[in-house]
C-alpha positions as CSV (number, residue, x, y, z in Angstrom):
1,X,0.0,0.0,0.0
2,X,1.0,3.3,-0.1
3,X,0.7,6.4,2.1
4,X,0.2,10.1,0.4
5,X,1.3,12.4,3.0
6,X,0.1,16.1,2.8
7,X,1.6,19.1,1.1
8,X,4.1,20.6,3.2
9,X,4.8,17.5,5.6
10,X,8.2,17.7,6.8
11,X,11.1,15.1,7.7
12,X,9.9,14.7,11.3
13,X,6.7,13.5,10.0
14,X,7.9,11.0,7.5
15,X,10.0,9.3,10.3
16,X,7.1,8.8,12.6
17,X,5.3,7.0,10.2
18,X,8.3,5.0,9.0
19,X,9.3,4.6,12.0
20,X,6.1,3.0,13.0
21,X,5.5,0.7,9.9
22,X,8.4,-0.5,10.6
23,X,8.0,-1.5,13.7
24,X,5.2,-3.8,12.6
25,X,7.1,-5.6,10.4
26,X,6.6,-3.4,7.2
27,X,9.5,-2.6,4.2
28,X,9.5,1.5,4.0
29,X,10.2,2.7,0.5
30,X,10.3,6.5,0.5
31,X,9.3,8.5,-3.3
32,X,9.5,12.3,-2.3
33,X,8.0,14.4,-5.2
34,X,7.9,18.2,-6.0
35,X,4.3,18.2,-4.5
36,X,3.4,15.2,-2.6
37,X,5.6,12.4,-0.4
38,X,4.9,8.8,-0.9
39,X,5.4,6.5,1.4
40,X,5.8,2.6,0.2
41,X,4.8,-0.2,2.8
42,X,5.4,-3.9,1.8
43,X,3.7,-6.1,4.1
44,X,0.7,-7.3,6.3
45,X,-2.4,-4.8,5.1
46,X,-3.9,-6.8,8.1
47,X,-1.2,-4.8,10.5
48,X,-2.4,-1.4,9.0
49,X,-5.8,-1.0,10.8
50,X,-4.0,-0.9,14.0
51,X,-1.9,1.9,13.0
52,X,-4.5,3.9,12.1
53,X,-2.5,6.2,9.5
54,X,-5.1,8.2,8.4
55,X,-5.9,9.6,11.9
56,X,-2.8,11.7,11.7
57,X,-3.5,15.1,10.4
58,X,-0.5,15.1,7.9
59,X,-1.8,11.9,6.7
60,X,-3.8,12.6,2.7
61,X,-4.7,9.0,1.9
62,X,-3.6,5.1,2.4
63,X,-3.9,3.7,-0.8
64,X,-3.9,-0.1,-1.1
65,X,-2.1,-1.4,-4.3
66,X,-3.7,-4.0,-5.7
67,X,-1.4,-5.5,-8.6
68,X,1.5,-8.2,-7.2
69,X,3.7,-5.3,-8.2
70,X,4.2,-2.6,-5.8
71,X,7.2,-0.7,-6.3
72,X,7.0,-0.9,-10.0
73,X,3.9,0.6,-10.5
74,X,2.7,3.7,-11.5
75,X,0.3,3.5,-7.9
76,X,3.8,3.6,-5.7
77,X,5.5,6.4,-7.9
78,X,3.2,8.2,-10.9
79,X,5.9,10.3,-12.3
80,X,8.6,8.5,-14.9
81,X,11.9,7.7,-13.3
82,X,15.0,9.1,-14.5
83,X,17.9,6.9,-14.0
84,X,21.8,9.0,-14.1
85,X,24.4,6.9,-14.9
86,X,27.3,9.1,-15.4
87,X,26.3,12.3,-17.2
88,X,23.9,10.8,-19.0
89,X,20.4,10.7,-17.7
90,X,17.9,7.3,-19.1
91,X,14.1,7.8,-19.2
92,X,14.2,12.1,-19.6
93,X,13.4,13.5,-22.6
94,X,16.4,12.4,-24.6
95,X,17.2,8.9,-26.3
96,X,19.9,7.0,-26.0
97,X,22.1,3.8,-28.0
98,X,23.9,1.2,-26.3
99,X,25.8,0.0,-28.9
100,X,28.7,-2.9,-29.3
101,X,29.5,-6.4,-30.0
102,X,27.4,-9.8,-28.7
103,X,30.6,-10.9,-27.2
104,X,34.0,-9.2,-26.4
105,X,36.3,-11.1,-28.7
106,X,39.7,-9.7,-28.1
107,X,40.9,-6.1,-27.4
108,X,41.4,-5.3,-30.8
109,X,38.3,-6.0,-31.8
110,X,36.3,-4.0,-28.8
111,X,38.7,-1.0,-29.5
112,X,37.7,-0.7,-32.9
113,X,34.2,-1.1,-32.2
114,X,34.3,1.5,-29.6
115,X,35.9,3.7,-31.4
116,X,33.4,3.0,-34.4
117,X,29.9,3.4,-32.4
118,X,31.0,6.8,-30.6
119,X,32.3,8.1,-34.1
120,X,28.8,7.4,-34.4
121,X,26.6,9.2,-31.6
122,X,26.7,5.9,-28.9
123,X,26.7,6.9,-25.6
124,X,27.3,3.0,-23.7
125,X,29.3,0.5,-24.7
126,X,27.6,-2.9,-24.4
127,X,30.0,-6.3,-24.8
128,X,29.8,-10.1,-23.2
129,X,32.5,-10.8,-20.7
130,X,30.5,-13.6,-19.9
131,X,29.0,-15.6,-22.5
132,X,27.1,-18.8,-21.1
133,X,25.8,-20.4,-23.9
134,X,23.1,-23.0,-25.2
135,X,26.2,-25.2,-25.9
136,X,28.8,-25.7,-23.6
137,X,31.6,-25.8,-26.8
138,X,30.4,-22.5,-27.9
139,X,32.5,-19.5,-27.0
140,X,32.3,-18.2,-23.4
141,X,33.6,-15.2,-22.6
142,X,36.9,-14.1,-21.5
143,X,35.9,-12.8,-18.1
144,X,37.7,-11.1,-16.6
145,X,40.0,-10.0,-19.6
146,X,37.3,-8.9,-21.4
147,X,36.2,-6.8,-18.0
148,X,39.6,-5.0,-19.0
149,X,39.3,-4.3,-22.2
150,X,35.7,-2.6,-21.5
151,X,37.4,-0.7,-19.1
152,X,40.6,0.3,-21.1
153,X,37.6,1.0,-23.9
154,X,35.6,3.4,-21.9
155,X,38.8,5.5,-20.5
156,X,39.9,6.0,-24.4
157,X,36.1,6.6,-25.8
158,X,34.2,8.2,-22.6
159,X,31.6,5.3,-23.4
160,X,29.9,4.5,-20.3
161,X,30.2,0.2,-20.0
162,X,26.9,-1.8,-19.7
163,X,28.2,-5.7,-19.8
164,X,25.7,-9.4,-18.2
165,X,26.1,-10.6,-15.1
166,X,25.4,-14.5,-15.2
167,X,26.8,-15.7,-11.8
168,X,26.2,-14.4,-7.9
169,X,29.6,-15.4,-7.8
170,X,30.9,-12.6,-9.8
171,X,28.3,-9.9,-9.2
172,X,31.0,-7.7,-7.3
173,X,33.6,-8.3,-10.0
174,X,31.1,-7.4,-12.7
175,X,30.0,-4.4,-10.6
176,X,33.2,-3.4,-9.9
177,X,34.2,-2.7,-13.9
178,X,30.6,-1.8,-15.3
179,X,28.8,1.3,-15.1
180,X,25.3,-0.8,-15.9
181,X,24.7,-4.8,-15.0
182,X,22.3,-6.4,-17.3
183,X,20.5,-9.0,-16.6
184,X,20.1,-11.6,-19.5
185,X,16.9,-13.1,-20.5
186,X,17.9,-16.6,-19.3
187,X,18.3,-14.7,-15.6
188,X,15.0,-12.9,-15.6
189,X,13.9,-15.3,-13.3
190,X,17.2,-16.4,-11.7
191,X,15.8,-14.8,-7.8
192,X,18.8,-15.5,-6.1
193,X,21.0,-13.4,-9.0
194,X,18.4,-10.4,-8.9
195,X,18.7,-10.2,-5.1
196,X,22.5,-10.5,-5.1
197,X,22.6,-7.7,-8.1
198,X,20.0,-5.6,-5.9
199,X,22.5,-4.8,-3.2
200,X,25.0,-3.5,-5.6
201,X,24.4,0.4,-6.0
202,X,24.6,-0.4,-9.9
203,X,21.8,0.4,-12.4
204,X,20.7,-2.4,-14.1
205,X,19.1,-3.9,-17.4
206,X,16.7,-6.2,-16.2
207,X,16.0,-8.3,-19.9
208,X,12.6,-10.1,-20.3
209,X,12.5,-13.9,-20.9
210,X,11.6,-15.1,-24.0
211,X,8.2,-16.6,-22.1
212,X,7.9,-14.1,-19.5
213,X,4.5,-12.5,-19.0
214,X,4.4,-8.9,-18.1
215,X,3.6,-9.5,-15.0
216,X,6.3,-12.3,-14.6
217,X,8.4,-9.7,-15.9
218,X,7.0,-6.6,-13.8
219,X,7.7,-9.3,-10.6
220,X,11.5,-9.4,-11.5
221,X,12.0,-6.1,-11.5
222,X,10.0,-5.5,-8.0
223,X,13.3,-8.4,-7.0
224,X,15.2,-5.9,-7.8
225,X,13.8,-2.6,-6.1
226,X,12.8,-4.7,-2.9
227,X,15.9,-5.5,-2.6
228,X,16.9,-1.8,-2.2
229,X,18.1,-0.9,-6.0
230,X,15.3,1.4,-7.5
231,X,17.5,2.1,-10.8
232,X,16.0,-0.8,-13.0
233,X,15.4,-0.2,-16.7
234,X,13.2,-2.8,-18.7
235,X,14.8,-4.2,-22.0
236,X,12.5,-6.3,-24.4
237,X,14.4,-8.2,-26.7
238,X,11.9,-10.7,-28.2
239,X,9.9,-13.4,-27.1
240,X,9.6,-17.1,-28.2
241,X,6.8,-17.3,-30.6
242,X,6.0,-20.2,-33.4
243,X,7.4,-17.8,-36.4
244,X,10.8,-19.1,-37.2
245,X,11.5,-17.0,-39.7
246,X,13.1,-14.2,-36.9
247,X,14.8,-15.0,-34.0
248,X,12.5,-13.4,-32.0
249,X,9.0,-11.8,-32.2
250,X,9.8,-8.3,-31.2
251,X,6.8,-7.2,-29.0
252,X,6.7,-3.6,-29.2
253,X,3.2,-2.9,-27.7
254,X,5.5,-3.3,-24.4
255,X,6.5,-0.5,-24.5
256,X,3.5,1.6,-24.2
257,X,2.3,-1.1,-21.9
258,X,5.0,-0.8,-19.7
259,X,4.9,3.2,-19.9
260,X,1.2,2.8,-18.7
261,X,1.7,0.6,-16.0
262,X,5.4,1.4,-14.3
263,X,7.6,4.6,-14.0
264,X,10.5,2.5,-15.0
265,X,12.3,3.9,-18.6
266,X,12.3,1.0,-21.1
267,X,15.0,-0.1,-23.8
268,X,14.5,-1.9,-26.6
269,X,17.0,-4.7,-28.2
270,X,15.7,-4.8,-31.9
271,X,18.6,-7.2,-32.3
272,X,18.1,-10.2,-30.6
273,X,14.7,-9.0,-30.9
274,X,14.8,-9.9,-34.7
275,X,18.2,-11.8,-34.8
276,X,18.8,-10.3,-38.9
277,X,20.6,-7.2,-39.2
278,X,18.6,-6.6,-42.1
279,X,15.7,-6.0,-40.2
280,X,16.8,-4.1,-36.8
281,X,16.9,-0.4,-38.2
282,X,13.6,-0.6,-39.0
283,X,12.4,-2.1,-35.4
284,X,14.8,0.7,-34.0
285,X,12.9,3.2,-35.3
286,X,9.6,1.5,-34.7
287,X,10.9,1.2,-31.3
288,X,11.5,4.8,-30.8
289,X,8.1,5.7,-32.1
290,X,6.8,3.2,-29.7
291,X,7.9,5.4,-26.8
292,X,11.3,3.8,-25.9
293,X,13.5,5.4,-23.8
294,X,16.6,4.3,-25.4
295,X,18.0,1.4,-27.7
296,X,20.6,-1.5,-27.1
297,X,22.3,-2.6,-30.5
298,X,24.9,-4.9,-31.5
299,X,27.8,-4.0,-33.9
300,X,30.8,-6.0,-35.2
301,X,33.4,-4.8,-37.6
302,X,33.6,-8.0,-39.4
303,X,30.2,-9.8,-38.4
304,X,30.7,-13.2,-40.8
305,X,33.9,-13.7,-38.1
306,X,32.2,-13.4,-35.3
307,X,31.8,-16.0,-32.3
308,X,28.3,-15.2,-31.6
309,X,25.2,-13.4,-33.0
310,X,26.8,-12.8,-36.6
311,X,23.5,-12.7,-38.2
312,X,22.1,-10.3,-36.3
313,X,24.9,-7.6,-36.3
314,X,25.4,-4.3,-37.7
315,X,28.5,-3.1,-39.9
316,X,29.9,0.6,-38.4
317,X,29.0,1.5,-41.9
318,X,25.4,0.4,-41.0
319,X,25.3,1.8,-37.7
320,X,26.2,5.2,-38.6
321,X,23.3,4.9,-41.5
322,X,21.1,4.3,-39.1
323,X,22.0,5.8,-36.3
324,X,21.4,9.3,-38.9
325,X,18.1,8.1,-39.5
326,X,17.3,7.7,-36.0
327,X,18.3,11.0,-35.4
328,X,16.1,12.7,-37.8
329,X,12.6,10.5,-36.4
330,X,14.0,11.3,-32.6
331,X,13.8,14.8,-33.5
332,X,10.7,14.6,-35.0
333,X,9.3,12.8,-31.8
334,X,10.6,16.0,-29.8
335,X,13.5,13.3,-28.1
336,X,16.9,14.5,-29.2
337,X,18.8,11.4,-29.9
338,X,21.8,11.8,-27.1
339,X,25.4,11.4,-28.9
340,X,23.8,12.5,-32.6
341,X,24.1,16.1,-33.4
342,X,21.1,17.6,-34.3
């Protein structure tokens, strides 16, 4: 449930009622506004009518929220979150690419790439250290190497790093190299990674499974906040349909149903979301028209060489074509593509 406090109500207040939620067993999540303070209670609704919140005069309304989802929704926080990362600001008025390759590969091969999707208007970095993979002979990351070479990438480009964290066992080295975990689709539902990942004061990418429901999905993320880290962004990247023709089926109507139901900023992976280069400019733009927030892209200098998700990879040459073109429909949706030059 949550409690709407009245204009003008001051720390002192807050703490009393925190203070006494708390002591019946409730989880306080505070959302202070411009004009109103909201007050988050996870717990017994039973143990409310003894507290009697609305008798105190600084006390609006006790709102009960009725969705599994509390946290996430729009009830708990109305307004859209804006996550900072850096200088960069996710879910505001502007868009933003995370761009790179399916897999870091070696250090010459990230460099170049790096080098290649700034040049173009990027403003994260996005490359597998850790690639755990449907086959266990298929290419798997170099770990901790590649943790380097993301690093070394970012202090030459200014690229912020967003990069999957697959184990608990290596959420604080992850965490301790990337400025974004993400949170691959296999892991959606992976509740002892998501708590682990939600005591790391890291924003994360919180992918949806390719059979999650929304609500599955929405129920991840509240793993996530519960746990204490409110800077979650969605990312759909496809679900398992019977079409075989894509990898994927991209469903974009998430996005607006997302926007309508949580304050969270959504991004959008028209790659594995389609898994054919051919066809991910045109679901990037559909994306952005959709209401995304911001775009995660994979690019490969020489895509026919690499380990993992060839097919599905952009050329620099093709990036920069479309990141132009995504420029000129951001601007037309009043959201300044970040990195592009208008």
């Amino acid at each position: 449930m949550i409690i709407v406090l009245k204009r003008g109500s001051g720390e002192a207040e807050v703490q009393e009622i925190t203070t006494r939620l708390m002591e019946e067993g409730f989880k306080v999540h505070l959302s202070q506004g411009v004009e109103k303070t909201i007050i988050g209670a996870v717990g017994d609704r039973t143990r409310l009518q003894s507290l009697d919140l609305e008798a105190l005069p600084w006390v609006e309304k006790v709102v009960p929220i009725l969705a599994p989802y509390k946290l996430v929704s729009r009830e708990f926080q109305p307004a859209d979150s804006t996550i900072k990362i850096g200088h960069h600001e996710i879910g505001g008025s502007e868009v933003h690419v995370m761009a790179g390759p399916c897999a870091v590969e070696s250090r010459s091969q990230l460099l170049e790439t790096a080098h290649a999707v700034k040049e173009a208007g990027a403003t994260f970095l996005r490359g597998g250290a850790f690639k755990p993979r449907t086959s266990p002979y298929s290419f798997q990351g170099l770990e901790e190497e590649g943790l380097r070479y993301l690093a070394e990438a970012r202090e030459e480009t200014g690229l912020l790093i967003i990069t999957e964290v697959v184990d608990v066992r290596d959420v604080q080295l992850v965490a301790a190299y990337a400025d974004v975990l993400q949170i691959g689709a296999r892991n959606m539902q992976n509740f002892f990674l998501l708590k682990e990942v939600a005591k790391v004061n890291k924003p994360v990418l919180l992918k949806r499974g390719p059979s999650a429901t929304l609500e599955e999905w929405m129920m991840a993320a509240e793993y996530l906040m519960d746990g204490g880290n409110y800077n979650v962004m969605f990312c759909e990247r496809g679900i398992r349909t019977f079409e075989t023709y894509t990898r994927n089926t991209l469903d974009l109507s998430m996005v607006p149903a997302l926007h309508a139901l949580s304050h969270l900023p959504v991004i959008v992976d028209p790659s594995h979301g389609t898994g054919r280069w051919q066809l991910v400019q045109p679901m990037a733009k559909a994306a952005l028209a959709a209401g995304a927030d911001g775009l995660i892209v994979e690019v490969h200098p020489q895509p026919d060489k690499a380990v993992s998700d060839g097919k599905q990879s952009l050329t620099p040459p093709n990036f920069k074509v479309m990141m132009e073109e995504l420029a000129r429909l951001s601007a037309a949706l009043d959201r300044p593509l970040k990195g592009v030059e208008g």
